[in-house]
FISEGU-196037 format. One record per residue (C-alpha): residue in one letter; residue number from 1; x, y, z. Coordinates in nm, 3 decimals. Each point is the difference from the previous one (the first is absolute). Layout:
@res=A, n=NUM, east=X, north=Y, up=Z
...
//
This chain:
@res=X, n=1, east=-4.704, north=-13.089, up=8.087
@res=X, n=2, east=-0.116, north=0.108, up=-0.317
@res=X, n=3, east=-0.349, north=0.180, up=-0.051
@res=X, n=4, east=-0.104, north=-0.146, up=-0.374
@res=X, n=5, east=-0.349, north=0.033, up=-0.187
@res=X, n=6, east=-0.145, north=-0.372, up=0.157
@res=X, n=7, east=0.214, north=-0.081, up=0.231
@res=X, n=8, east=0.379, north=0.049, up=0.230
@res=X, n=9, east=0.281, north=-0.111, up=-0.213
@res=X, n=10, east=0.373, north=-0.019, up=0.216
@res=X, n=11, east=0.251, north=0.268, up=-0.152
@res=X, n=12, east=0.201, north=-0.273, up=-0.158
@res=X, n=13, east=-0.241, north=-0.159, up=-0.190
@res=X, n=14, east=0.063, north=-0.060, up=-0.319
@res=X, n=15, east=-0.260, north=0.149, up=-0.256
@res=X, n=16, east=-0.195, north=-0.286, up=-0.180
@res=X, n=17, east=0.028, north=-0.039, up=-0.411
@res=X, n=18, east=-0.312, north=0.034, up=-0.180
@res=X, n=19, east=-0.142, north=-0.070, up=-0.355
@res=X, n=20, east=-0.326, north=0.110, up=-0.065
@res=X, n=21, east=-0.271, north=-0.020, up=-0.303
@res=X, n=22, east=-0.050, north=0.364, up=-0.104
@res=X, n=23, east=-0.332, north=-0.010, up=-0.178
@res=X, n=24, east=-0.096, north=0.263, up=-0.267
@res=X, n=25, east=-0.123, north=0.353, up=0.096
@res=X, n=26, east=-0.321, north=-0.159, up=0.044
@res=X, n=27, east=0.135, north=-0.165, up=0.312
@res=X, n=28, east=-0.095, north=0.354, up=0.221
@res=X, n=29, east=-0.376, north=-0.084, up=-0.098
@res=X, n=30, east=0.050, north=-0.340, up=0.185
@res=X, n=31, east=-0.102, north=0.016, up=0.314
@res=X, n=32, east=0.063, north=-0.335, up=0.108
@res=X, n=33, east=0.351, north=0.029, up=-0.161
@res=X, n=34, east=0.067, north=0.331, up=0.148
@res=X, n=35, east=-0.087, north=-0.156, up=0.339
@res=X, n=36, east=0.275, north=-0.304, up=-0.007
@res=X, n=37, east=0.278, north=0.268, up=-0.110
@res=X, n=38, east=-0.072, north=0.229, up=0.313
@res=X, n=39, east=-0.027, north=-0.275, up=0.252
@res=X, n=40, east=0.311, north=-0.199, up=-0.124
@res=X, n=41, east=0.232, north=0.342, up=-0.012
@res=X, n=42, east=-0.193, north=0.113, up=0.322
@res=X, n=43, east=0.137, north=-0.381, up=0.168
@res=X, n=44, east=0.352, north=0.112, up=-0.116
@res=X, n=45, east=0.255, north=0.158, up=0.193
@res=X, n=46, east=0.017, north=0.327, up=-0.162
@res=X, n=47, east=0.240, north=0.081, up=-0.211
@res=X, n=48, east=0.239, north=0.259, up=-0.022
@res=X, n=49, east=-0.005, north=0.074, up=-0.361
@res=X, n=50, east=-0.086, north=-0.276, up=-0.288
@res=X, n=51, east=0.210, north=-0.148, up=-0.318
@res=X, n=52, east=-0.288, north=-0.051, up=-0.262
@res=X, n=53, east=0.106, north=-0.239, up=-0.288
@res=X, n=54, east=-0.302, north=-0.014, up=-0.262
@res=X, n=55, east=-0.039, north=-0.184, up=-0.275
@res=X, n=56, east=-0.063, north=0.341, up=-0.177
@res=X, n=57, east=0.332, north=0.143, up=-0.060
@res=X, n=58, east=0.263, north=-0.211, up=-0.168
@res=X, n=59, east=0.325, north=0.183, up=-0.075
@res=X, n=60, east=0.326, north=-0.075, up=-0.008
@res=X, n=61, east=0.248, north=0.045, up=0.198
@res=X, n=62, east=-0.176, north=0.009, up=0.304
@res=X, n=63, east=-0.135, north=0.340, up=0.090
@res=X, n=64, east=-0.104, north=0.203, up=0.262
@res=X, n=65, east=-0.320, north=0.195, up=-0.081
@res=X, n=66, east=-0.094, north=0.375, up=0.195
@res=X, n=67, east=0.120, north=0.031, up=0.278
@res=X, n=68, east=-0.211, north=0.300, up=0.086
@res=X, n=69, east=-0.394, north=0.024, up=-0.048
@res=X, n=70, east=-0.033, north=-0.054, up=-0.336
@res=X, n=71, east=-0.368, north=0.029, up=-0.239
@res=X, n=72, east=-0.112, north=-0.391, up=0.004
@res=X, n=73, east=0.045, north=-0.169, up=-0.356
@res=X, n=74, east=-0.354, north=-0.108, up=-0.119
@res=X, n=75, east=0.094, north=-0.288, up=-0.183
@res=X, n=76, east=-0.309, north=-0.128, up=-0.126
@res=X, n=77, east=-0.237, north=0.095, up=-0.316
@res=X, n=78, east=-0.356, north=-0.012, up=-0.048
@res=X, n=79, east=-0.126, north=0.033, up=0.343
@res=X, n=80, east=-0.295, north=0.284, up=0.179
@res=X, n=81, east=0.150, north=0.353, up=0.063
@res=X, n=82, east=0.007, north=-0.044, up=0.364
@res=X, n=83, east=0.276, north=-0.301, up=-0.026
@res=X, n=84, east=0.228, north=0.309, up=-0.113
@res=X, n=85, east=-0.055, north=0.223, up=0.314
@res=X, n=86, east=0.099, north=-0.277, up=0.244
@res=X, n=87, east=0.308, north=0.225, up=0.189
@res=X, n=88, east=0.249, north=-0.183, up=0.251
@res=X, n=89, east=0.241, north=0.245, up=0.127
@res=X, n=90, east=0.227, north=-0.240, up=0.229
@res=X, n=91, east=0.328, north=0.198, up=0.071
@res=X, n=92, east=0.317, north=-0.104, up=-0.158
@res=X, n=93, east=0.230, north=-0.213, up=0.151
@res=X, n=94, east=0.390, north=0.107, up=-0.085
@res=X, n=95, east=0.161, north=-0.142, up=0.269
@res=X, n=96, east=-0.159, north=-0.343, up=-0.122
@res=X, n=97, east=0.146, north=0.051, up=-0.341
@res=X, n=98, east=0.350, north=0.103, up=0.107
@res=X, n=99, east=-0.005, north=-0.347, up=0.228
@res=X, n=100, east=-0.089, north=-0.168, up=-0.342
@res=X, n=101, east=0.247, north=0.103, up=-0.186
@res=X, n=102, east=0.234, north=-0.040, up=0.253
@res=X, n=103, east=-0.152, north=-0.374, up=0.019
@res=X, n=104, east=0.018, north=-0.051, up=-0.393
@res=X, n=105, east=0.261, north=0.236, up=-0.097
@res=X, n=106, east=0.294, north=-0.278, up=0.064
@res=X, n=107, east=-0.174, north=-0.260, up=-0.244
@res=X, n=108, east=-0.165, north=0.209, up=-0.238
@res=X, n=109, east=-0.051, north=0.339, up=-0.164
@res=X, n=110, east=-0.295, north=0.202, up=0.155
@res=X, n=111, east=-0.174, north=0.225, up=-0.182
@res=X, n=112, east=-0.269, north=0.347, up=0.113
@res=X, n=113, east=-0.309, north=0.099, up=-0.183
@res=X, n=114, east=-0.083, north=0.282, up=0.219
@res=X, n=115, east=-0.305, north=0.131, up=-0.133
@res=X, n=116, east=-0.138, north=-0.367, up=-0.034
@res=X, n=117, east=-0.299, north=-0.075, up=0.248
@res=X, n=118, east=-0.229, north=-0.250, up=0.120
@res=X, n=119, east=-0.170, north=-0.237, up=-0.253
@res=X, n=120, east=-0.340, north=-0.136, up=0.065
@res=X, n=121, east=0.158, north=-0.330, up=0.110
@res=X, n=122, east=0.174, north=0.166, up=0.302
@res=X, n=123, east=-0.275, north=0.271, up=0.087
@res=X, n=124, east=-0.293, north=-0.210, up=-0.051
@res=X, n=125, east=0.056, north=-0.220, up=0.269
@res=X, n=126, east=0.176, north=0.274, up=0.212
@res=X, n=127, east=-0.331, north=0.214, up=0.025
@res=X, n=128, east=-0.155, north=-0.296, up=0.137
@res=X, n=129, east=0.274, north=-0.101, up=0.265
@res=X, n=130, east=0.123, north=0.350, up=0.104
@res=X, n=131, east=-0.268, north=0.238, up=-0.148
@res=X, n=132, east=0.144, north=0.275, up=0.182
@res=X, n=133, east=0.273, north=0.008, up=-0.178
@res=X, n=134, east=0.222, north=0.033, up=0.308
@res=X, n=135, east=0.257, north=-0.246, up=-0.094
@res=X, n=136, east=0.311, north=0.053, up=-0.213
@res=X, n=137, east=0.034, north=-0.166, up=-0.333
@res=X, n=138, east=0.265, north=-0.084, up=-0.209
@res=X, n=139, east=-0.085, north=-0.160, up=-0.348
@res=X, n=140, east=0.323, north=-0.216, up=-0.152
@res=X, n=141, east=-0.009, north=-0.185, up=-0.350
@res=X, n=142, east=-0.040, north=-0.314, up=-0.126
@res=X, n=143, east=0.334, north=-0.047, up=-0.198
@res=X, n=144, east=-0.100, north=-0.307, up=-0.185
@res=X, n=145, east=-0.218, north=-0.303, up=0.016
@res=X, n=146, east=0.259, north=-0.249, up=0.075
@res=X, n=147, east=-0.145, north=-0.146, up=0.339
@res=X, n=148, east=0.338, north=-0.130, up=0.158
@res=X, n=149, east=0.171, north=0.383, up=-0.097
@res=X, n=150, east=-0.316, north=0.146, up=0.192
@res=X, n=151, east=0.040, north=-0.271, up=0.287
@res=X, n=152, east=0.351, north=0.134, up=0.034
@res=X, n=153, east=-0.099, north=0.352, up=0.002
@res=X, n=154, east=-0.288, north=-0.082, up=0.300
@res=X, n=155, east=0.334, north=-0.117, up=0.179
@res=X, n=156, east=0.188, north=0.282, up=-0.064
@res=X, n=157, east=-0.263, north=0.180, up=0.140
@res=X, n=158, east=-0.073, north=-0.174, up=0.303
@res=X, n=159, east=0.162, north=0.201, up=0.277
@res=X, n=160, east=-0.277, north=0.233, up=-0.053
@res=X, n=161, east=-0.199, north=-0.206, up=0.220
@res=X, n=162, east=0.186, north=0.073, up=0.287
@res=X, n=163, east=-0.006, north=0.347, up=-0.045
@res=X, n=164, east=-0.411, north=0.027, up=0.027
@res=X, n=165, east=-0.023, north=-0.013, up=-0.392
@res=X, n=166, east=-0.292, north=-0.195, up=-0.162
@res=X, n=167, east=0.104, north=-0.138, up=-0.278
@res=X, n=168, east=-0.317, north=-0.104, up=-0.222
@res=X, n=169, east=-0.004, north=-0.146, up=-0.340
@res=X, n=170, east=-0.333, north=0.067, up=-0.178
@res=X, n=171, east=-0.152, north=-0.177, up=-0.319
@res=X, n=172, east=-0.182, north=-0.292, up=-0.067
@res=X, n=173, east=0.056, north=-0.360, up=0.045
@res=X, n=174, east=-0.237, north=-0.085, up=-0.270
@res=X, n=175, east=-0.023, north=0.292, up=-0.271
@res=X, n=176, east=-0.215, north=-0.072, up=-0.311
@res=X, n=177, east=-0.195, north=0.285, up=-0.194
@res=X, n=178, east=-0.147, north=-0.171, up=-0.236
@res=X, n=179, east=-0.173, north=-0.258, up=0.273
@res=X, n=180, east=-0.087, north=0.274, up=0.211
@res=X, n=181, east=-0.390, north=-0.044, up=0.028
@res=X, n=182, east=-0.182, north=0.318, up=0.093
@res=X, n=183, east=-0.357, north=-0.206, up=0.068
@res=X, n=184, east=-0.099, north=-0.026, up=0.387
@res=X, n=185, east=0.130, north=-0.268, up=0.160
@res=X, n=186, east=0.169, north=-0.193, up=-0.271
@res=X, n=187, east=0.163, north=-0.378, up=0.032
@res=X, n=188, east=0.353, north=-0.036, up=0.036
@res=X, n=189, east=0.154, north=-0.118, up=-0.291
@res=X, n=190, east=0.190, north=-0.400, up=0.091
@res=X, n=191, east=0.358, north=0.168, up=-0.110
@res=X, n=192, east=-0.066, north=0.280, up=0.218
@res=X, n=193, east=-0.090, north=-0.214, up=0.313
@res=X, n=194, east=0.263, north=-0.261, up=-0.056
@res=X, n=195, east=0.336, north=0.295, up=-0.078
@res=X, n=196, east=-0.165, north=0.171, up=0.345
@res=X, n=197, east=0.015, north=-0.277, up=0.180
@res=X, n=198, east=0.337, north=-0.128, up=-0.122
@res=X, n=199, east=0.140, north=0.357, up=0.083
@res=X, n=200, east=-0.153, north=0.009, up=0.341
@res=X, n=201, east=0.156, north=-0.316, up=0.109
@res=X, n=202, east=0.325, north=0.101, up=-0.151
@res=X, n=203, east=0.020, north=0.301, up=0.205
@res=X, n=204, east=-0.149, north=-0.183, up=0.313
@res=X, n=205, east=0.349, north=-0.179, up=0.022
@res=X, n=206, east=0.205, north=0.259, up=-0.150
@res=X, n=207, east=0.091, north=-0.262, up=-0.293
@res=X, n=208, east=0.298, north=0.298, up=-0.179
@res=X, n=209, east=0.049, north=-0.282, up=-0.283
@res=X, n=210, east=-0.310, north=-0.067, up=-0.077
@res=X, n=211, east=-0.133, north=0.388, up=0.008
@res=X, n=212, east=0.283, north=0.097, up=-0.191
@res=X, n=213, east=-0.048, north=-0.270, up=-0.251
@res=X, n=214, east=-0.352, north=0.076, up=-0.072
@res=X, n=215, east=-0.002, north=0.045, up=-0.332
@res=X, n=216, east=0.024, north=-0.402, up=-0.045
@res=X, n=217, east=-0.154, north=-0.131, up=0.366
@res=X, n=218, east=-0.278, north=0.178, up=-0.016
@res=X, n=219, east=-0.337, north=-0.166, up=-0.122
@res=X, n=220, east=-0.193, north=0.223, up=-0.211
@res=X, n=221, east=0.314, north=0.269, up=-0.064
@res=X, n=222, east=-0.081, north=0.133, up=-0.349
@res=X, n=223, east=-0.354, north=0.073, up=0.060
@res=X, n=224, east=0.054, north=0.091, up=0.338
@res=X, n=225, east=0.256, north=0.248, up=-0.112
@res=X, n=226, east=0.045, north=0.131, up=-0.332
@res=X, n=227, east=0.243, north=0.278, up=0.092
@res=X, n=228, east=0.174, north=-0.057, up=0.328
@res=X, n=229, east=0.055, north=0.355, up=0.135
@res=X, n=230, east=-0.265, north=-0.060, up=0.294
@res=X, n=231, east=0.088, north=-0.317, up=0.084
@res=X, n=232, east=0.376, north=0.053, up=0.076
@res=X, n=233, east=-0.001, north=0.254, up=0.282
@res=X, n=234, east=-0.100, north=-0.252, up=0.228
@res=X, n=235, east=0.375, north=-0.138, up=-0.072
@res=X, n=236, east=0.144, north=0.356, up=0.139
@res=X, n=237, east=-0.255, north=-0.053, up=0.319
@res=X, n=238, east=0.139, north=-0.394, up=0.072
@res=X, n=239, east=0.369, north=0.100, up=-0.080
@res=X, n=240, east=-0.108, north=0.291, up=0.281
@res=X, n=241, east=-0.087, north=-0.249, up=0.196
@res=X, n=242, east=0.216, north=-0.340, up=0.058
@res=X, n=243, east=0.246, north=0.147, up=0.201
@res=X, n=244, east=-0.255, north=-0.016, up=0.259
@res=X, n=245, east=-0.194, north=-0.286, up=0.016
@res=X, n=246, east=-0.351, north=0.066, up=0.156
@res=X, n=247, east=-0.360, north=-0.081, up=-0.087
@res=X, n=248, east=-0.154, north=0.045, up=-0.298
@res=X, n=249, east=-0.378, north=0.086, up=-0.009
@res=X, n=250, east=-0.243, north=0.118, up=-0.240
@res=X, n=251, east=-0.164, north=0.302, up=0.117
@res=X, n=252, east=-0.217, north=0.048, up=-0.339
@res=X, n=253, east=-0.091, north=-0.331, up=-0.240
@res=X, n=254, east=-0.315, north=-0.047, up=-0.256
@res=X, n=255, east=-0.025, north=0.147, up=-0.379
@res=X, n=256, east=-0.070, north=0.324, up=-0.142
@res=X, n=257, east=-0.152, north=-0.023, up=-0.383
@res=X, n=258, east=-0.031, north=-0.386, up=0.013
@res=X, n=259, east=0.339, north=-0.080, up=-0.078
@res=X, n=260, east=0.278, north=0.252, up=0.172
@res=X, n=261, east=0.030, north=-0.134, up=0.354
@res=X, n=262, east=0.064, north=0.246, up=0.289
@res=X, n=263, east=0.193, north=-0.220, up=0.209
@res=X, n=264, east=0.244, north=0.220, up=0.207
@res=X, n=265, east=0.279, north=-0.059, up=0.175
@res=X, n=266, east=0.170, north=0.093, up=0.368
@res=X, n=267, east=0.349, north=-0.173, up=0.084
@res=X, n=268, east=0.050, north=0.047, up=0.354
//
């Protein structure tokens, strides 16, 4: 057996898939938020190293980012001085980006940005989950925001799993700036509720045509996404995941800002 963070794990089980709502900085003043992130990585097996896909780096063809400690990227404007001295020095993981490229390599031209490190939507939630900073990362790239190319690519990828790798696609399921309502406690726009809803159920059954055809099925789309870059990492996460069916839960659900939902997502 296994010793993990919250619990024994057999050697030869398969690492789940996760996609997870990242929050802003601000989400390391959230207690409450902070709290569900450390219990839900602390009830995983623990991982050997972890393939971050954010909604925060789109480039094309995919590409591997440091694979050595690298400064983080403080991708966000505007915000108190001490957002910009957050530090997460999680060791590099080369081994996990040779196995990628070896993974990708046959289908598709794989790209390095060495000096490239974590954006806030990988080390945000990281801080919270493994704030020791003990666990490997590798950040890859979103290559585009075609959902069935990134479903494919969450395939490709899925022999990861069985090598102690958690993969984890982070974004938002709902992502809408301009609805974001900084006020205490503010309603939940209908659109909001009813594209959360649709999504969760669509992921409860692991429904590929109907997640990858969300730009039509889903109710409340356009307001519910006006750019799709956070959205579409959860198709890398499912494509991760249907090679092994298993239950789907959802460790972390309710809204941040009214209107962005932080439903989250473990397969397996």
């Amino acid at each position: 057996m296994v010793e993990t963070n919250g619990r024994h794990a057999p050697a030869n089980e398969a690492m789940p898939v996760i996609f997870l709502a990242h929050g802003s900085p601000f989400l390391l003043d959230d207690e409450g938020w902070v709290g569900e992130l450390s219990r839900w990585a602390k009830a995983l097996q623990r991982p050997k190293s972890v393939l971050m896909v954010s909604a925060h780096w789109e480039q094309k063809p995919v590409t591997v980012g440091a694979v050595r400690t690298a400064p983080l990227i403080y991708d966000f404007w505007g915000f108190p001085e001490k957002y910009y001295g957050v530090t997460y020095p999680a060791p590099g993981a080369p081994a996990l980006a040779e196995r990628v490229r070896e993974l990708l390599g046959p289908s598709q031209p794989v790209a390095d940005e060495p000096e490239r490190g974590l954006d806030h939507g990988a080390y945000v939630p990281l801080v919270a989950m493994y704030p020791n900073a003990d666990v490997p990362v590798l950040q890859v790239s979103l290559p585009t925001m075609d959902a069935p190319t990134l479903f494919e690519l969450g395939r490709a990828l899925a022999p990861l799993r069985d090598e102690g790798v958690l993969i984890v696609g982070s974004g938002f399921l709902t992502h809408n700036l301009r609805a974001w309502d900084r006020r205490p406690n503010p309603a939940t726009p209908t659109w909001a509720a009813e594209f959360d809803a649709w999504a969760g159920d669509v992921l409860k059954r692991q429904d590929v045509d109907a997640l990858l055809d969300y730009r039509r099925r889903a109710p409340g789309v356009q307001q519910a996404l006006p750019t799709h870059e956070h959205f579409v990492p959860v198709a890398v996460a499912l494509g991760a995941a249907v090679g092994k069916p298993g239950p789907v839960t959802f460790p972390i659900t309710g809204f941040y800002g009214g209107s962005m939902t932080k439903r989250s997502v473990q397969f397996g």
